[in-house]
KETOR-210477 format. One record per residue (C-alpha): residue number from 0; residue in one letter; z, y, x. Coordinates in steps of 0.5 Angstrom, whole numbers. Example, Ala and Ser with C-alpha at 12.3 -4.5 7.8 and 13.67 -1.06 7.14 Angstrom:
TIZA  num  residu      w      v      u
TIZA    0       A     16     -9     25
TIZA    1       S     14     -2     27
//
This chain:
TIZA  num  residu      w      v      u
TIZA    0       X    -90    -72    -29
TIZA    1       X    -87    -77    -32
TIZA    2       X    -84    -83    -28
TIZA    3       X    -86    -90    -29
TIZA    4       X    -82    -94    -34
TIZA    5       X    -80    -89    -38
TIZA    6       X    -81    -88    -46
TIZA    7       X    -82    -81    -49
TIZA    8       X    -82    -80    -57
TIZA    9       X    -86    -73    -58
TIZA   10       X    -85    -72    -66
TIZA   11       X    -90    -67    -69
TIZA   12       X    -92    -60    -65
TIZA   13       X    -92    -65    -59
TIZA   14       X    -83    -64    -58
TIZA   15       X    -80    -70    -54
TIZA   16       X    -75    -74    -56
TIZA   17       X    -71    -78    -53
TIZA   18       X    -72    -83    -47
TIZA   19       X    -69    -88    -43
TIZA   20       X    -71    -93    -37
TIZA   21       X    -74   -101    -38
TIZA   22       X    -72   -106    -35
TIZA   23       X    -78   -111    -32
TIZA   24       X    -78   -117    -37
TIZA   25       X    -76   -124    -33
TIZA   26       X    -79   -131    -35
TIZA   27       X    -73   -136    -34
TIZA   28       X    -72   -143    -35
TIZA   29       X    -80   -143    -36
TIZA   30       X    -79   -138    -43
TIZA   31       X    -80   -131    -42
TIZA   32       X    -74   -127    -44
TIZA   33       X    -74   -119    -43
TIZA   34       X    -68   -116    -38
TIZA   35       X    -64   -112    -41
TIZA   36       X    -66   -105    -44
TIZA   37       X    -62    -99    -44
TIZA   38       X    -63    -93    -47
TIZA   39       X    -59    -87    -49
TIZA   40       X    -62    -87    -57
TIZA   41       X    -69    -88    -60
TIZA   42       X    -74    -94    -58
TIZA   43       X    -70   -101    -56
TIZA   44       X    -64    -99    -59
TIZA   45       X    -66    -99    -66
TIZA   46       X    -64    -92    -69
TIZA   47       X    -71    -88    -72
TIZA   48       X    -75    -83    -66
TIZA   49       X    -75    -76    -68
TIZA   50       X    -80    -73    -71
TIZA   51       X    -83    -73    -77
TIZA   52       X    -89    -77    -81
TIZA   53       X    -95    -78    -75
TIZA   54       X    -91    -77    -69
TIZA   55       X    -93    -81    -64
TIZA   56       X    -88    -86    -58
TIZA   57       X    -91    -86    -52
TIZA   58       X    -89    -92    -47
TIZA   59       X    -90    -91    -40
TIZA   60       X    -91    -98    -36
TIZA   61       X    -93    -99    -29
TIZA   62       X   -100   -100    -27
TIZA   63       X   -105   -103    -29
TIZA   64       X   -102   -101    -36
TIZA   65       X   -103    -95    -39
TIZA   66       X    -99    -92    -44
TIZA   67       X    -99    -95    -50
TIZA   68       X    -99    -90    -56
TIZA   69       X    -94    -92    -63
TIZA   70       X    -97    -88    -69
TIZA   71       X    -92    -88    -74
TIZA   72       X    -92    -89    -80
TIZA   73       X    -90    -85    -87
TIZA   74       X    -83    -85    -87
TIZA   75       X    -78    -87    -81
TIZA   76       X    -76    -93    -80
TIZA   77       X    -82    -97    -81
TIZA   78       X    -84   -104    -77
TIZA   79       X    -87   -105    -71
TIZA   80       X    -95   -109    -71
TIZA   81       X    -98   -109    -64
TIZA   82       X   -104   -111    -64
TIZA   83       X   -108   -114    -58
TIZA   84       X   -115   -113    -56
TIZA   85       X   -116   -119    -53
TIZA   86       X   -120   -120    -46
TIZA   87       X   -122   -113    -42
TIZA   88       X   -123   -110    -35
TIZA   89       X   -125   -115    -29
TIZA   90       X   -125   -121    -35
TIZA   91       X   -130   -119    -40
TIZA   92       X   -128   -125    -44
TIZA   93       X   -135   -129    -48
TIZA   94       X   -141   -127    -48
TIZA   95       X   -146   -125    -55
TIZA   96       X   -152   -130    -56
TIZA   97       X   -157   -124    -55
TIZA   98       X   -154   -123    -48
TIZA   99       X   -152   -115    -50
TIZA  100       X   -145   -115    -53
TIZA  101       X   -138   -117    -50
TIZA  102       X   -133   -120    -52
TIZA  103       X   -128   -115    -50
TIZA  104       X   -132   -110    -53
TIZA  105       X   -132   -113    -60
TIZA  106       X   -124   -114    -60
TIZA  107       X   -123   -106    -58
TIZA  108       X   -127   -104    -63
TIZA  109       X   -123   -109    -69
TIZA  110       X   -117   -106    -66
TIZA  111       X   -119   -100    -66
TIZA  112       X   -120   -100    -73
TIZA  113       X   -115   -104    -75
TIZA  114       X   -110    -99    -72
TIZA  115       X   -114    -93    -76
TIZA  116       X   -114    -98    -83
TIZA  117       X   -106    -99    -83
TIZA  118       X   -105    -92    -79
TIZA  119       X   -109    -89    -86
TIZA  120       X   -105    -93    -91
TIZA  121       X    -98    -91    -87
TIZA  122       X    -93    -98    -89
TIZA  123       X    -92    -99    -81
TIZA  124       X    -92    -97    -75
TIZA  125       X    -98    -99    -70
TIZA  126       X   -100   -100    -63
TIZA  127       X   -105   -103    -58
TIZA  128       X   -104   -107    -52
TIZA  129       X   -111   -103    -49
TIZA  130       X   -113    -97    -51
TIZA  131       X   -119    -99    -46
TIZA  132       X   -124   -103    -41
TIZA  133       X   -117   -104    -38
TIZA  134       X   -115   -111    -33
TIZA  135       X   -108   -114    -37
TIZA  136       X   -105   -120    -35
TIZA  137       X   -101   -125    -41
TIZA  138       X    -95   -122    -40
TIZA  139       X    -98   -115    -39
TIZA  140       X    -99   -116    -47
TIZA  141       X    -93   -120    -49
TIZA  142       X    -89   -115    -45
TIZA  143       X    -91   -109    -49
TIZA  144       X    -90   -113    -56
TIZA  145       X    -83   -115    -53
TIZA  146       X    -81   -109    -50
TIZA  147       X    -82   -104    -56
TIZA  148       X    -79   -110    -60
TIZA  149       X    -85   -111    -64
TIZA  150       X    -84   -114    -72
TIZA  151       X    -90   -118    -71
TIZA  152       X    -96   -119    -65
TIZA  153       X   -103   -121    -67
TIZA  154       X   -108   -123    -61
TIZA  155       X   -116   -122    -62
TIZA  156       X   -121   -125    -59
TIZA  157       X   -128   -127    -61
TIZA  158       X   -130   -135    -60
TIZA  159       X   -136   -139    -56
TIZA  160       X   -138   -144    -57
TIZA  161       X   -143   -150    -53
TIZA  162       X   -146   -152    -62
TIZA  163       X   -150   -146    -63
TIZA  164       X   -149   -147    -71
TIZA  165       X   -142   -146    -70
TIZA  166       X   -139   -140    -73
TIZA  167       X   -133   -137    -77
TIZA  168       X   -126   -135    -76
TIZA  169       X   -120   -137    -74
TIZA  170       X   -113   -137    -73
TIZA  171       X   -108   -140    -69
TIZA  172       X   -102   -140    -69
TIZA  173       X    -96   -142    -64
TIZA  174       X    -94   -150    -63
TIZA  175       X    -91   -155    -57
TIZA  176       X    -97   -160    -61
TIZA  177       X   -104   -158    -61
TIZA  178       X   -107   -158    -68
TIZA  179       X   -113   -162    -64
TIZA  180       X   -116   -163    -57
TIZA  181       X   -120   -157    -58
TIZA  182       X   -115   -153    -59
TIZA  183       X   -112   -155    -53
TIZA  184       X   -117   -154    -49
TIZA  185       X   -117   -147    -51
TIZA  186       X   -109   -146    -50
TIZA  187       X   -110   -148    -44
TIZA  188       X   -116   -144    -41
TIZA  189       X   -114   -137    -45
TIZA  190       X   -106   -140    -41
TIZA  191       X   -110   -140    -34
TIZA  192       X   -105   -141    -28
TIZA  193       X    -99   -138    -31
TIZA  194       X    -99   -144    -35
TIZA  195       X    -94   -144    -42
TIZA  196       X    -87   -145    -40
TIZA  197       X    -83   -149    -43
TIZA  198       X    -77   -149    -41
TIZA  199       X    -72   -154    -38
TIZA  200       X    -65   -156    -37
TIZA  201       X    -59   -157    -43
TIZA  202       X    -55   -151    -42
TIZA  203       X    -53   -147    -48
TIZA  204       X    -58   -141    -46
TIZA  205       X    -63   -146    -46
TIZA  206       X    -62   -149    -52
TIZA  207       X    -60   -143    -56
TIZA  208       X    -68   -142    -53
TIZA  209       X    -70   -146    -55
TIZA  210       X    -68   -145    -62
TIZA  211       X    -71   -139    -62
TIZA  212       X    -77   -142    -60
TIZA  213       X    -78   -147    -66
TIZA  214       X    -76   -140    -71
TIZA  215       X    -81   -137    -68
TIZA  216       X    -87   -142    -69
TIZA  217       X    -83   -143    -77
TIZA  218       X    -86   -135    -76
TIZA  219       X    -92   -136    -73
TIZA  220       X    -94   -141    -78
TIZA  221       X    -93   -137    -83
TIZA  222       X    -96   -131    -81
TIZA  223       X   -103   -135    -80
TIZA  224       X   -102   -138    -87
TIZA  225       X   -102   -131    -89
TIZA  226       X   -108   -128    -86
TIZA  227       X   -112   -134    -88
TIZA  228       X   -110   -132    -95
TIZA  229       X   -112   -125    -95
TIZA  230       X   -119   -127    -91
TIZA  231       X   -122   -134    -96
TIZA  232       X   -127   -131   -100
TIZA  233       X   -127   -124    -95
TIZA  234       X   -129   -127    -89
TIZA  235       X   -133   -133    -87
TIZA  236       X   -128   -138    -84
TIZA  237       X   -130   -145    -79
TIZA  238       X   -128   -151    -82
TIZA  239       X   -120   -152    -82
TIZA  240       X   -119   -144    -80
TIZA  241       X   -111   -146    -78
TIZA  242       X   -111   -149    -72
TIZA  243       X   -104   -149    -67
TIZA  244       X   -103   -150    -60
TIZA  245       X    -98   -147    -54
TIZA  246       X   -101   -140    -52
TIZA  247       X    -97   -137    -47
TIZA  248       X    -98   -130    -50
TIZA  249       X    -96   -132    -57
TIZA  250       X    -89   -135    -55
TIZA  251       X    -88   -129    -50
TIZA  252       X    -89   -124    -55
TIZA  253       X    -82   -126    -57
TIZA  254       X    -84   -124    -65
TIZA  255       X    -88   -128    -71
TIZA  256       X    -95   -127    -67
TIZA  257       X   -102   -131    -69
TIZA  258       X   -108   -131    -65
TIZA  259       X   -114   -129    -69
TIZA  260       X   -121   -131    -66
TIZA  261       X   -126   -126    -71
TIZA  262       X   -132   -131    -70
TIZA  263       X   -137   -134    -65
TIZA  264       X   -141   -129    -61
TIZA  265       X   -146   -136    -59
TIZA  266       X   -148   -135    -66
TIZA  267       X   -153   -130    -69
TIZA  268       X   -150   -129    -75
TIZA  269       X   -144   -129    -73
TIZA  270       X   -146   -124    -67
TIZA  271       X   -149   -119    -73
TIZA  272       X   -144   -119    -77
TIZA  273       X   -139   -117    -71
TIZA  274       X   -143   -112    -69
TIZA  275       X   -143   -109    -77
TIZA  276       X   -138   -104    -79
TIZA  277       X   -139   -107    -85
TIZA  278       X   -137   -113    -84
TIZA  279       X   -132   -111    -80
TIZA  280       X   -129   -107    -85
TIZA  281       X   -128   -114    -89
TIZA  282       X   -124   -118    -84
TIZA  283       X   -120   -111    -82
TIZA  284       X   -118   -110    -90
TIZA  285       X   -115   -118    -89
TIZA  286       X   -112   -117    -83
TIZA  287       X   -108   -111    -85
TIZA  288       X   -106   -113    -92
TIZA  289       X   -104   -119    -89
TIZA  290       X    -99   -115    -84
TIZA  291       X    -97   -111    -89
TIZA  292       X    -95   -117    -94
TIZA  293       X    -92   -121    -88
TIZA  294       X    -87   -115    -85
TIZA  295       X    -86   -113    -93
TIZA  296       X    -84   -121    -95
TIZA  297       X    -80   -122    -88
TIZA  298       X    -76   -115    -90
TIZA  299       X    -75   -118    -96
TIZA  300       X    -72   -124    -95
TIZA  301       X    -67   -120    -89
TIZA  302       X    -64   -116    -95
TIZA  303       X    -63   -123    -99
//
Protein backbone atom coordinates (compact mmCIF):
# COMPACT_ATOMS: atom_id res chain seq x y z
CA UNK A 1 0.00 0.00 0.00
CA UNK A 2 1.06 3.09 -1.17
CA UNK A 3 1.34 6.23 1.22
CA UNK A 4 -0.85 9.23 1.05
CA UNK A 5 0.93 12.00 -1.03
CA UNK A 6 2.57 9.89 -3.42
CA UNK A 7 2.71 9.94 -7.21
CA UNK A 8 3.18 6.67 -8.97
CA UNK A 9 3.82 6.39 -13.07
CA UNK A 10 2.91 2.66 -14.14
CA UNK A 11 3.75 2.47 -17.88
CA UNK A 12 2.64 -0.34 -20.19
CA UNK A 13 2.41 -3.79 -18.55
CA UNK A 14 1.57 -1.84 -15.31
CA UNK A 15 5.67 -1.43 -14.24
CA UNK A 16 6.04 1.70 -11.80
CA UNK A 17 8.20 4.48 -12.66
CA UNK A 18 9.21 7.00 -10.37
CA UNK A 19 7.59 8.69 -7.38
CA UNK A 20 8.17 11.73 -5.28
CA UNK A 21 6.17 13.40 -1.98
CA UNK A 22 3.47 16.54 -2.45
CA UNK A 23 3.72 19.18 -0.87
CA UNK A 24 0.23 20.45 0.87
CA UNK A 25 -0.57 23.59 -1.51
CA UNK A 26 -1.17 26.98 0.91
CA UNK A 27 -3.37 30.22 0.07
CA UNK A 28 -1.17 33.04 0.77
CA UNK A 29 -1.99 36.70 0.78
CA UNK A 30 -5.45 35.66 -0.25
CA UNK A 31 -4.21 33.69 -3.64
CA UNK A 32 -3.68 30.24 -3.67
CA UNK A 33 -0.08 29.35 -4.37
CA UNK A 34 1.30 25.40 -4.53
CA UNK A 35 4.39 24.72 -1.76
CA UNK A 36 7.18 23.35 -3.14
CA UNK A 37 6.92 20.22 -4.77
CA UNK A 38 9.66 17.81 -4.73
CA UNK A 39 10.56 14.73 -6.75
CA UNK A 40 13.17 12.75 -7.68
CA UNK A 41 12.10 12.85 -11.67
CA UNK A 42 8.85 12.21 -13.57
CA UNK A 43 5.68 14.24 -12.83
CA UNK A 44 6.20 17.92 -11.40
CA UNK A 45 9.70 18.44 -12.62
CA UNK A 46 8.64 18.46 -16.09
CA UNK A 47 10.86 15.53 -17.46
CA UNK A 48 8.25 12.74 -19.60
CA UNK A 49 7.17 9.66 -17.05
CA UNK A 50 8.38 6.22 -18.15
CA UNK A 51 6.16 4.25 -20.17
CA UNK A 52 5.07 3.83 -23.60
CA UNK A 53 1.97 5.30 -25.34
CA UNK A 54 -1.55 4.44 -22.81
CA UNK A 55 0.45 4.30 -19.69
CA UNK A 56 -1.15 5.82 -17.07
CA UNK A 57 0.15 8.44 -13.95
CA UNK A 58 -1.83 7.87 -10.86
CA UNK A 59 -1.53 10.63 -7.86
CA UNK A 60 -2.53 9.74 -4.52
CA UNK A 61 -4.07 12.41 -2.47
CA UNK A 62 -5.35 12.67 0.75
CA UNK A 63 -9.23 11.77 1.62
CA UNK A 64 -11.70 12.77 0.35
CA UNK A 65 -9.69 12.71 -2.76
CA UNK A 66 -9.03 9.51 -4.79
CA UNK A 67 -6.47 9.14 -7.02
CA UNK A 68 -6.60 10.70 -10.00
CA UNK A 69 -5.70 8.98 -13.22
CA UNK A 70 -3.51 10.74 -16.20
CA UNK A 71 -4.29 8.84 -19.72
CA UNK A 72 -1.21 9.60 -21.73
CA UNK A 73 -1.18 10.72 -24.93
CA UNK A 74 0.38 9.00 -28.04
CA UNK A 75 3.92 10.39 -28.01
CA UNK A 76 5.78 11.78 -24.58
CA UNK A 77 5.57 14.93 -23.45
CA UNK A 78 2.10 15.91 -24.31
CA UNK A 79 0.18 18.82 -22.31
CA UNK A 80 -1.91 18.31 -19.64
CA UNK A 81 -5.97 18.98 -19.61
CA UNK A 82 -7.65 18.32 -16.45
CA UNK A 83 -11.31 18.42 -16.46
CA UNK A 84 -13.37 18.77 -13.57
CA UNK A 85 -16.85 17.35 -13.30
CA UNK A 86 -18.60 20.03 -11.39
CA UNK A 87 -20.84 19.20 -8.01
CA UNK A 88 -20.75 15.35 -6.49
CA UNK A 89 -21.31 13.83 -3.49
CA UNK A 90 -22.80 15.39 -0.47
CA UNK A 91 -23.80 18.36 -3.12
CA UNK A 92 -25.61 17.03 -6.04
CA UNK A 93 -25.54 20.33 -7.49
CA UNK A 94 -29.03 21.44 -9.50
CA UNK A 95 -31.74 19.54 -10.26
CA UNK A 96 -33.43 18.25 -13.88
CA UNK A 97 -37.08 19.89 -14.65
CA UNK A 98 -38.57 16.32 -14.66
CA UNK A 99 -37.09 15.85 -10.83
CA UNK A 100 -34.96 12.85 -11.98
CA UNK A 101 -31.59 14.03 -13.36
CA UNK A 102 -28.63 15.68 -11.14
CA UNK A 103 -26.48 18.06 -12.01
CA UNK A 104 -23.48 15.92 -10.78
CA UNK A 105 -24.50 13.22 -12.72
CA UNK A 106 -24.63 15.15 -16.11
CA UNK A 107 -21.08 16.79 -15.69
CA UNK A 108 -19.58 13.08 -14.72
CA UNK A 109 -20.93 11.69 -17.40
CA UNK A 110 -19.73 14.81 -20.10
CA UNK A 111 -16.28 14.54 -18.59
CA UNK A 112 -16.22 10.95 -18.97
CA UNK A 113 -16.81 11.47 -22.16
CA UNK A 114 -14.94 14.20 -23.03
CA UNK A 115 -11.76 12.48 -21.58
CA UNK A 116 -12.75 9.21 -23.79
CA UNK A 117 -13.07 11.64 -27.09
CA UNK A 118 -9.64 13.26 -26.51
CA UNK A 119 -8.01 9.79 -25.04
CA UNK A 120 -9.10 8.19 -28.67
CA UNK A 121 -7.61 11.36 -30.45
CA UNK A 122 -4.45 11.17 -28.59
CA UNK A 123 -3.05 14.98 -29.01
CA UNK A 124 -3.06 15.17 -24.85
CA UNK A 125 -2.98 14.20 -21.72
CA UNK A 126 -6.12 14.13 -19.71
CA UNK A 127 -7.58 13.58 -16.12
CA UNK A 128 -10.45 14.09 -14.22
CA UNK A 129 -10.84 15.83 -10.63
CA UNK A 130 -13.77 12.82 -9.82
CA UNK A 131 -13.90 9.72 -11.26
CA UNK A 132 -17.25 9.27 -8.77
CA UNK A 133 -20.09 10.53 -6.60
CA UNK A 134 -17.14 12.02 -4.47
CA UNK A 135 -17.29 15.32 -1.98
CA UNK A 136 -14.65 17.96 -3.34
CA UNK A 137 -13.93 21.04 -1.96
CA UNK A 138 -12.82 24.03 -4.56
CA UNK A 139 -9.49 23.86 -3.78
CA UNK A 140 -9.98 20.10 -3.98
CA UNK A 141 -10.28 20.39 -7.57
CA UNK A 142 -7.83 23.55 -8.41
CA UNK A 143 -5.32 21.72 -5.98
CA UNK A 144 -5.22 18.71 -8.45
CA UNK A 145 -4.89 21.10 -11.73
CA UNK A 146 -1.94 22.88 -9.74
CA UNK A 147 -0.31 20.15 -8.31
CA UNK A 148 0.25 17.95 -11.68
CA UNK A 149 0.88 21.27 -13.30
CA UNK A 150 -2.07 21.16 -15.77
CA UNK A 151 -1.73 23.07 -19.31
CA UNK A 152 -5.34 24.04 -19.13
CA UNK A 153 -8.59 23.57 -16.30
CA UNK A 154 -12.03 23.21 -17.80
CA UNK A 155 -14.88 23.18 -15.09
CA UNK A 156 -18.32 21.61 -15.87
CA UNK A 157 -21.44 22.21 -14.49
CA UNK A 158 -25.18 22.29 -15.94
CA UNK A 159 -27.29 25.55 -15.29
CA UNK A 160 -30.83 26.40 -13.19
CA UNK A 161 -32.63 28.97 -13.64
CA UNK A 162 -35.94 30.50 -11.98
CA UNK A 163 -37.34 31.53 -16.14
CA UNK A 164 -38.32 28.10 -17.34
CA UNK A 165 -37.69 29.21 -20.99
CA UNK A 166 -34.01 29.98 -20.30
CA UNK A 167 -31.90 27.72 -21.68
CA UNK A 168 -28.18 27.17 -23.74
CA UNK A 169 -24.77 27.07 -23.00
CA UNK A 170 -22.16 28.97 -21.26
CA UNK A 171 -18.77 29.88 -20.75
CA UNK A 172 -17.34 32.00 -18.04
CA UNK A 173 -14.12 32.96 -17.91
CA UNK A 174 -11.78 34.54 -14.91
CA UNK A 175 -11.97 38.20 -14.22
CA UNK A 176 -11.83 40.76 -10.90
CA UNK A 177 -15.20 42.60 -12.78
CA UNK A 178 -18.12 40.65 -13.23
CA UNK A 179 -19.36 40.59 -17.07
CA UNK A 180 -22.89 41.43 -15.36
CA UNK A 181 -24.88 40.80 -12.07
CA UNK A 182 -25.93 37.55 -12.69
CA UNK A 183 -22.55 36.46 -13.34
CA UNK A 184 -21.69 37.77 -9.87
CA UNK A 185 -24.18 36.01 -8.30
CA UNK A 186 -23.16 32.85 -9.47
CA UNK A 187 -19.40 33.63 -8.66
CA UNK A 188 -20.32 34.14 -5.42
CA UNK A 189 -22.71 31.15 -4.75
CA UNK A 190 -20.34 28.48 -6.77
CA UNK A 191 -17.37 30.41 -4.12
CA UNK A 192 -19.55 30.00 -1.19
CA UNK A 193 -17.48 30.75 2.21
CA UNK A 194 -14.15 30.28 1.10
CA UNK A 195 -14.95 33.17 -0.99
CA UNK A 196 -11.95 34.19 -3.71
CA UNK A 197 -8.76 35.63 -2.50
CA UNK A 198 -7.87 38.58 -3.84
CA UNK A 199 -4.57 39.05 -2.24
CA UNK A 200 -3.52 42.20 -0.14
CA UNK A 201 -0.35 44.11 0.48
CA UNK A 202 2.46 45.72 -1.84
CA UNK A 203 5.23 43.42 -1.56
CA UNK A 204 7.16 42.33 -4.62
CA UNK A 205 5.63 38.67 -4.08
CA UNK A 206 2.27 39.97 -3.94
CA UNK A 207 2.90 42.11 -6.84
CA UNK A 208 4.54 39.46 -8.88
CA UNK A 209 1.16 37.65 -8.26
CA UNK A 210 -0.78 39.70 -9.19
CA UNK A 211 0.92 39.88 -12.53
CA UNK A 212 0.49 36.48 -12.97
CA UNK A 213 -3.14 36.66 -12.11
CA UNK A 214 -3.98 39.30 -14.82
CA UNK A 215 -1.59 36.59 -17.67
CA UNK A 216 -3.96 34.13 -16.15
CA UNK A 217 -7.19 35.89 -17.15
CA UNK A 218 -5.54 37.25 -20.56
CA UNK A 219 -5.34 33.09 -20.87
CA UNK A 220 -8.80 32.39 -19.55
CA UNK A 221 -10.39 34.79 -21.84
CA UNK A 222 -9.07 33.30 -24.66
CA UNK A 223 -9.56 29.92 -23.73
CA UNK A 224 -13.38 30.98 -23.52
CA UNK A 225 -13.23 32.82 -26.88
CA UNK A 226 -11.88 29.39 -28.32
CA UNK A 227 -14.53 26.90 -27.00
CA UNK A 228 -17.17 29.42 -27.91
CA UNK A 229 -15.76 29.16 -31.50
CA UNK A 230 -15.72 25.42 -31.76
CA UNK A 231 -19.40 25.37 -30.31
CA UNK A 232 -21.53 28.32 -32.70
CA UNK A 233 -23.49 26.20 -34.75
CA UNK A 234 -22.84 22.70 -32.93
CA UNK A 235 -24.36 23.57 -29.81
CA UNK A 236 -27.26 25.98 -28.50
CA UNK A 237 -25.71 28.92 -26.83
CA UNK A 238 -27.65 31.47 -24.30
CA UNK A 239 -27.51 35.02 -25.43
CA UNK A 240 -24.17 36.44 -25.09
CA UNK A 241 -22.70 32.73 -23.94
CA UNK A 242 -19.14 34.73 -22.76
CA UNK A 243 -19.71 35.93 -19.39
CA UNK A 244 -16.53 36.65 -16.58
CA UNK A 245 -16.58 36.92 -12.91
CA UNK A 246 -14.18 35.70 -10.08
CA UNK A 247 -14.17 31.91 -9.58
CA UNK A 248 -12.13 30.72 -6.97
CA UNK A 249 -11.72 27.31 -8.59
CA UNK A 250 -10.70 29.05 -11.93
CA UNK A 251 -7.86 31.36 -10.30
CA UNK A 252 -6.68 28.57 -8.19
CA UNK A 253 -6.00 26.16 -10.81
CA UNK A 254 -3.28 28.23 -11.65
CA UNK A 255 -3.54 27.66 -15.55
CA UNK A 256 -5.49 29.00 -18.40
CA UNK A 257 -8.89 27.36 -16.97
CA UNK A 258 -13.04 28.19 -18.07
CA UNK A 259 -15.97 27.16 -16.39
CA UNK A 260 -18.25 25.70 -19.01
CA UNK A 261 -22.32 25.71 -17.98
CA UNK A 262 -23.62 22.59 -20.91
CA UNK A 263 -27.25 23.89 -20.41
CA UNK A 264 -30.01 24.65 -18.18
CA UNK A 265 -31.37 21.51 -16.23
CA UNK A 266 -34.76 23.91 -15.52
CA UNK A 267 -35.19 23.40 -19.24
CA UNK A 268 -37.14 20.59 -21.08
CA UNK A 269 -35.38 21.03 -23.84
CA UNK A 270 -32.14 21.43 -22.54
CA UNK A 271 -32.55 18.51 -20.07
CA UNK A 272 -33.19 16.34 -23.21
CA UNK A 273 -30.59 17.25 -25.00
CA UNK A 274 -28.07 16.52 -21.92
CA UNK A 275 -29.59 13.29 -21.39
CA UNK A 276 -28.88 12.60 -25.06
CA UNK A 277 -25.78 10.84 -26.17
CA UNK A 278 -26.11 12.45 -29.19
CA UNK A 279 -26.32 15.51 -28.47
CA UNK A 280 -23.71 15.33 -25.82
CA UNK A 281 -21.38 14.04 -28.54
CA UNK A 282 -22.03 17.40 -30.02
CA UNK A 283 -20.78 19.69 -27.20
CA UNK A 284 -18.19 17.11 -26.50
CA UNK A 285 -16.45 17.41 -30.14
CA UNK A 286 -16.38 21.35 -29.51
CA UNK A 287 -14.88 21.09 -26.20
CA UNK A 288 -12.08 18.69 -27.11
CA UNK A 289 -11.39 20.52 -30.49
CA UNK A 290 -11.16 23.61 -28.51
CA UNK A 291 -8.66 21.86 -26.10
CA UNK A 292 -6.62 20.58 -28.55
CA UNK A 293 -6.33 24.39 -30.83
CA UNK A 294 -6.00 26.26 -27.33
CA UNK A 295 -2.92 23.90 -26.19
CA UNK A 296 -1.76 23.53 -30.03
CA UNK A 297 -1.86 27.47 -30.56
CA UNK A 298 -0.29 28.15 -26.75
CA UNK A 299 2.71 25.82 -27.87
CA UNK A 300 2.92 27.37 -30.85
CA UNK A 301 3.43 30.87 -29.60
CA UNK A 302 5.99 29.37 -26.91
CA UNK A 303 8.61 28.52 -29.76
CA UNK A 304 8.04 31.68 -31.56
Amino acid sequence: MREPGYVQVAGEGGSRGRSGRLAGAALVGGLCLAAGVAFAGGVGDGSPARGGIGSVQTLALAAPVEDVVITEARAPGRPLVIIDPGHGGADPGAKGVSGNVRESDITLQLARELRQALAERGRVRVGLTRDGDLTLTLDDRSGIARRLGADLFLSIHADSAANPLARGATVYSLSDVASDPDAARFAAALNGAEGIGTGAGGSAQALLADLAVRDQMDASADFAVRVLNKAAGRVALRPEPHRFAAFRVLRCAEAPAVLFEAGYLSNVEDEAMLLSKEARARIVGALAQAIEVELASRAAARSR
